[in-house]
Each structure stands twice: as structure tokens, then as C-alpha cells.
C-alpha positions, 0 to 999 in steps of 0.5 A: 181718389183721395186728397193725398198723394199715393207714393209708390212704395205705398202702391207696391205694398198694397198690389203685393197684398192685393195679389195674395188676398185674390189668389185666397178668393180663388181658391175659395170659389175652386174649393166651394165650386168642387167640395160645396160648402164648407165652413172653413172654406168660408171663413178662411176667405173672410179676413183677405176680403176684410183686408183688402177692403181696408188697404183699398179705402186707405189708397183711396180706391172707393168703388174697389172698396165698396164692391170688396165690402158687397162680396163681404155680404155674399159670403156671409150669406153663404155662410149661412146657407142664404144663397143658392149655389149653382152653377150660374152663381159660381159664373158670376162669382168667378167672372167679379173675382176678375173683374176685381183683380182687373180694377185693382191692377189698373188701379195699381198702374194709373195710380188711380180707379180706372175700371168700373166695377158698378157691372159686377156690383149689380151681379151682387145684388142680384145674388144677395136678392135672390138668396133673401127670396129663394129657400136655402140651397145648403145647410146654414153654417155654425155660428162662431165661436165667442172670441176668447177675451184677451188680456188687455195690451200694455199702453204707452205713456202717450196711451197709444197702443204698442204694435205688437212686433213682427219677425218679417222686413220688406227688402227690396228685391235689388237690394238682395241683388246688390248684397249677393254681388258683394257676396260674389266679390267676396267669393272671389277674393277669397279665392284670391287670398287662398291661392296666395296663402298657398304659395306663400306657405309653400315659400316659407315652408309651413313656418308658423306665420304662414301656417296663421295665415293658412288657418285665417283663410280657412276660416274667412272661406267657411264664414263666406260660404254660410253668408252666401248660404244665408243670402242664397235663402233669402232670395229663396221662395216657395214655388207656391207664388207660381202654382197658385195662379193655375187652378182658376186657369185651368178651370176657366179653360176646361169649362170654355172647352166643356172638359173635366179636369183636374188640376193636383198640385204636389211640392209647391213648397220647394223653394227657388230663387225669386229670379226663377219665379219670376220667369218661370210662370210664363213657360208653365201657362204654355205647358198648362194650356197645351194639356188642356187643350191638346192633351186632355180629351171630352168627356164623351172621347174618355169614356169611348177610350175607357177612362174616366170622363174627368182628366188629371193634370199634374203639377209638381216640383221637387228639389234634386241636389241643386236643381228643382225638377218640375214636372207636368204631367196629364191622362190625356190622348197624348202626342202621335208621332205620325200626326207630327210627321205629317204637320211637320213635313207640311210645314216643312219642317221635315223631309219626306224621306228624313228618318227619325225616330219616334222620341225625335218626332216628338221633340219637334213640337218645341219648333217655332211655328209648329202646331198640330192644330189646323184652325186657329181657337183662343188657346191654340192654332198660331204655332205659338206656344212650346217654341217660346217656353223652350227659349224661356228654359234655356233663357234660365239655363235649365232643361225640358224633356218631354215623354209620351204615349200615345192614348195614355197621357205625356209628360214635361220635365223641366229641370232648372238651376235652384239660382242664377247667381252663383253656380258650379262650374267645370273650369277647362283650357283651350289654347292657353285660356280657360273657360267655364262650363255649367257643372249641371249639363256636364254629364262626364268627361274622359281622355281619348286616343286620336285612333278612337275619333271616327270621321262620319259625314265630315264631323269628328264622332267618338264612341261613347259606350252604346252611342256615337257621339259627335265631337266640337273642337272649342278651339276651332269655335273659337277660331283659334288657330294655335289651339291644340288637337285636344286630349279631353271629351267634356261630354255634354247633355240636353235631354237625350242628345248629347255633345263632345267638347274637346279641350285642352286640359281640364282644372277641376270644380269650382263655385263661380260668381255670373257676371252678365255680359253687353249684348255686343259681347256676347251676341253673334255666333259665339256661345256665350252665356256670361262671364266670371273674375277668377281669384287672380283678376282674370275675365273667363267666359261661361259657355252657353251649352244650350247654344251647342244644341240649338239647329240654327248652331248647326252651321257654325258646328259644321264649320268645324276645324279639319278632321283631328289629326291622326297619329298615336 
């Protein structure tokens, strides 16, 4: 370590940096491993080592340094077709690839070296030895082209050389949070100024000041929507940062396994908000290792079955309206719907005379505790797994559906929100107070008689074209006594389940700003997933719709009210 004291604005620019420029090594050694060698390839992973050789000797991370400058050796070998590149090469290459990202994150943590890398430093060597002994195992690499001479650049008078200036700024990320708060605010007033302008003009009746005013309003809301658009798009990142981490994974699990598989990547351009990259890595790892290891067959099982020995995961992200649809998706044995009835009713998760159907069996894979596997391996086993990446879904107010064939292959849905922040929202009434409900689990919402409302095993049902639908009273979950019998279904979606909620009145689409509530607020039995300020300074709840769905809910929605009354 050197003399200075590394801060830790310093740290956190140099572990940005690091991660990317080991995310560029990876896929370098994946490209290598499947294509064999290839210039570009080569020369492409060159300048992050260059770079993050450099950034290591300015924090002062010696050893992380000098192995980074030895791995600069062992592609400049290869790029002249120096070393042999077989499969124990490549182990040793990818096992120094972690063992490098592992030095520099505990570097970045403790401020200091901690991990040694002398180990992986000898596996060098011993490649770069056995490429000046043994014949070359691929064709030497062009040369490079000469570099072109460049004018020279233009000198101060202190004969420093002038930076050369950049298009980009590091912002931190509360800051954004900081500035779309005040968006929000924003937002709110000019609700606010809106209604009064309304009412204003309507007193005056349409007099020349007022239809100012009006003009003045229209304008602050069309400023605000495109400072919200542009907030929105900074805080916005492609999903790449998430998806790049998977190919390494992938081939580690599947060589661990002795399976073949490869991993496409498609849409990893779609840009999310950063707070969804942030969580949605970890459901993903889930979704990824379950394909691997439950959905993806050997070899020798494909070609029985009449496929081809190597498996396909798919990983892709599309935007749709404000949603992005992430989708994982394999060729492998599938999910059997039996197997799951039975793992199921051991655990007792079922009954043995509970019916139901086979789209049904197989959504109990997202239970805790659940796992088809009946020993325990470093991936599967522990009924771990599916039951968190469902709670980290819903944790994001977003969706997952899962489709399977069995022997043909299964397939994830995952459907998110493109922010957090701000989001549309269905405005309704209950016993005189309003509340919001997330436009993107609203399917419809209709008005019905009491005489179309059927009692089915103590529940209020409604029949919704080809389906029965069951209805909650939002009154009685909130336990209001004065609330009305209710007029209106808001029909509800999650995955293909689905809910009535009966409300009062309905108000109509609007933008709200999420405002999070205090864990004494909206903890207990009442689902609430957050709260907004409405343009006349009232507090309205955001209903948590996963909430309705969730089986430990089901006790509360079965102590619903009487039955709704009957009469015309």
C-alpha cells in the first residue's frame, strides 16, 4: 500500500472501472474458449488490462498490479500464437480471472491488499513457460497496424498538455434520487395549480386573466412532464450491466455438471431504471442456475431424448409500454406436473385428494421450501431458490409467470415496471377515501348489479365472461364499517389469477409521485405498498396488489364482510 490515504470517492471510481474491465476479461476468455483464437478478441481485452493495471498501481494495490501486467504477457503470447490453448489452459485462465475479481473486491473493502494472488501468479508462469517450450497451438496473429500520426495537441502556456474534454459526468446515485424527489414535488404542485386554475376560471368565467392563468399552467405541466422524462432517462441503464455477469456463470455451472450449454443473450440494450438493476440480479442468478441444473439435461440424456447434446438458455429483455418483459427460457427436460404433485404432497404442500390443474401444479415451484431435488448439490437441494426470486419480484412490483412442457423445454416471464418512482395509477373511492391502485395489475374495471354477485364457498364470486372471479370488498379489508355495498369491480391480474376489488367510485388515470412508508405503517395485515400527496395536500395509500395474491393473505380475504347485499 502506498504512503497516501486512498479516499473513498477514489475507491468507488477505481471498483467501477475494475468491474467493467473484468466483466471485458470474461467475455474475452468465453469468446476464446468458444470460437478459438481471434484477433479482435485478443486485442479487444488489451486496453481494460492496460487500465486496470494502471488504476491499480495509482491506489496502490501492487500485487493486483503486477499479476494484471503478467496476464498483459499471457495475451501477448497468445496473440502471437505462443501458448497452447487447451482446456487446462483456459481452467487456469478463468480460475486467475476470479481469483483477480476476488483480490480487487476485498481490496476495494478493506482499503488495502488483502488477498494473494502469488498462487495464480505461478499459473502464469508456468503458462508463459510452457508456450516458450512447446510449438504453437494456433496460427500467430497479424501484426498491428502502425498507429497513424496525430497532430500534435495544443500546449498551454504552462506547456501542460489540455485534457482532451469529455461528454460524460459521475453523478452520484442519490443524487438523481434527491432531484426526482423534487420532480416529484413538482409533479404535485402542478396538479395543485391545475385544479385551482380550474376553478378559478370557472369563477371568473373564462375572463382574460384567468384564461392567462389556464395558458400558464398548461405550459409549467408540459415543461415539468419532459424535466421528469429527462430525470427518468438518466437514471436509466442499459440491462447489459445485469446480463453481462451470466455467460462466466453459466459456463462455470455447466462444466461443474459436465453439460453443454449455451447461453444467448438478446435485448440487453433495454434500458431500466438503476434501482431495478440493481435488484433484479439476484432473481435472475435463481432463474439461471435452476435451468442449469433442473432444466437442462447431459449430454448423453439429449441425444436419448433426440436433441442436440448442447442446451440453449435464452435470456432476453424487451421493452413493452412501460414495462420491460424479461424472459428466461431453456430446451431442457422441463417441469412434470406429477413429479410436483408428488414432492408437493411429501412436503405437504398439498393434499392427496386436492385437484389441480397442471398450470397450477406448476406455479408451486415459487413456495418456500420447495424443491424437486432429493439430495442436496452446491446449486440445488435446500427448497432455496424460486421462492426468494418471486418475493424479489413482487419486492419490485413486477410479475413472473412460468410456462412448461414437459421433455420440450420451460420458460420464465418476468414483467417489471420501467421505474419505481413514478408510476400510473387507478385513483378509486371507498367510504369516502381514495386510493391508488398500480395501473399495470389493473386489467379492467366494469360496474355490476348485486344479482350478478354469486355466494360460492362463503366468497362473493362475479362472473367474468368465461371465469368465476372471486370479489374483495376494500372496505371491509379496511374495516370500515360505514363503507358502501360498492358498484364497481376493479379486476386485478397476477399471472393468470385474478381478483375483484369492489369500490365505491372510480376517478380515473393519474401520474403519482411513490412516497415510501415507516415499517410501523405499512407492516401488519394491511396491504399497502406505499403512499403519494395528491395535488390538494391529501395523504392516499398505493395498494400492494401482490398482497391480495399472496396464500398467507388468504385469512384476511376470508374474513371478508357478509355477503353484499341483495336487491335490485
Amino acid at each position: 500500500m502506498s504512503d497516501f490515504q486512498v479516499s473513498d470517492e477514489l475507491l468507488n471510481i477505481y471498483i467501477e472501472d475494475a468491474r467493467g474491465h473484468l466483466e471485458a476479461l470474461d467475455h474475452c476468455l468465453l469468446s476464446l474458449e468458444r470460437d478459438g483464437l481471434e484477433p479482435a478478441a485478443v486485442q479487444a481485452v488489451l486496453g481494460p488490462l492496460h487500465t486496470l493495471k494502471g488504476n491499480s498501481g495509482m491506489m496502490g494495490f501492487g500485487q493486483i498490479k503486477d499479476y494484471v501486467h503478467r496476464l498483459e504477457d499471457v495475451f501477448a503470447q497468445l496473440g502471437e500464437g505462443g501458448i497452447p490453448l487447451g482446456p487446462g489452459a483456459f481452467d487456469k485462465l478463468f480460475a486467475g480471472a476470479s481469483a483477480l475479481r476476488d483480490a480487487v473486491e476485498q481490496a476495494f473493502r478493506s482499503k488495502a491488499e488483502v488477498r494473494s494472488l502469488d498462487p495464480e501468479r505461478a499459473e502464469l508462469d508456468a503458462l508463459l513457460g510452457a508456450g516458450l517450450s512447446e510449438p504453437a497451438a494456433a496460427p500467430a496473429l497479424p501484426a498491428p497496424a502502425p498507429a497513424k500520426p496525430r497532430p500534435a495537441e495544443p500546449r498551454r502556456t504552462d506547456e501542460r498538455y489540455v485534457a482532451p474534454r469529455s461528454s460524460t459526468v459521475r453523478v452520484d446515485f442519490a443524487q438523481l434520487d434527491h432531484l426526482l424527489n423534487l420532480v416529484g414535488e413538482l409533479i404535485i404542485h402542478r396538479t395543485k395549480l391545475d385544479q385551482v386554475g380550474t376553478r378559478l376560471a370557472e369563477r371568473l368565467g373564462g375572463r382574460e386573466l384567468a384564461q392567462e392563468l389556464i395558458d400558464a399552467v398548461h405550459h409549467l405541466a408540459g415543461v415539468s412532464a419532459q424535466l421528469q422524462e429527462t430525470v427518468m432517462d438518466v437514471r436509466m441503464l442499459p440491462i447489459r450491466h445485469v446480463f453481462e455477469r451470466f455467460p462466466r456463470m453459466v459456463r462455470d455451472l455447466a462444466r461443474a455438471q459436465g453439460k453443454e450449454i449455451e447461453l444467448i443473450l438478446e435485448g440487453d440494450r433495454t434500458r431500466v431504471d438503476k434501482a431495478i438493476i440493481d435488484e433484479i440480479g439476484e432473481p435472475l442468478v435463481h432463474l439461471i442456475r435452476n435451468s442449469v441444473d433442473h432444466g437442462i439435461e447431459t449430454p448423453r440424456e439429449r441425444i436419448a431424448r433426440g436433441k442436440t447434446p448442447t442446451g440453449t438458455i435464452l435470456l432476453s429483455a424487451a421493452q413493452e409500454s412501460n414495462h420491460v418483459l424479461i424472459t428466461i427460457m431453456d430446451d431442457g427436460s422441463g417441469i412434470d406436473p406429477v413429479t410436483i404433485r408428488k414432492k408437493a404432497v411429501e412436503r405437504g404442500l398439498l393434499k392427496p385428494d386436492e385437484n389441480l390443474s397442471d398450470r397450477e401444479l406448476v406455479q408451486l415451484i415459487f413456495s418456500q421450501g420447495f424443491s424437486t431435488r432429493s439430495e442436496v448439490t452446491e446449486v440445488s437441494g435446500r427448497g432455496v431458490g424460486l421462492d426468494v426470486v418471486i418475493k424479489s419480484i413482487e419486492r419490485l412490483s413486477g410479475l413472473i409467470e412460468v410456462e412448461s412442457v414437459p421433455g420440450v423445454g420451460t420458460k420464465f416471464i418476468i414483467q417489471l415496471p420501467l421505474t419505481l418512482a413514478i408510476i400510473s395509477a387507478l385513483m378509486v373511492e371507498v367510504a369516502g377515501r381514495t386510493y391508488a391502485l398500480p395501473l399495470a395489475a389493473v386489467l379492467e374495471s366494469l360496474k355490476f348489479r348485486l344479482q350478478d354477485v354469486h355466494r360460492i364457498n362463503g366468497r362473493d364470486t362475479l362472473r367474468l365472461r368465461d371465469r368465476i372471479v372471486p370479489l374483495v370488498r376494500l372496505g371491509a379489508l379496511f374495516g370500515f364499517s360505514n363503507a358502501e355495498a360498492g358498484r364497481y369491480a376493479v379486476i386485478l391480474g397476477r399471472g393468470d389469477k385474478r381478483v375483484g376489488l369492489v369500490v365505491d367510485r372510480l376517478f380515473g388515470q393519474q401520474e403519482i409521485v411513490i412516497k415510501a412508508l415507516d415499517v410501523a405503517v405499512s407492516g401488519g395485515h394491511v396491504p399497502v405498498a406505499g403512499a403519494t400527496i395528491m395535488g390538494d395536500g391529501r395523504v392516499v395509500l398505493i395498494l400492494d396488489v401482490a398482497a391480495l395474491f399472496e396464500g398467507k393473505r388468504q385469512a384476511l380475504l376470508g374474513r371478508e364482510a357478509p355477503a353484499l347485499p341483495a336487491g335490485a
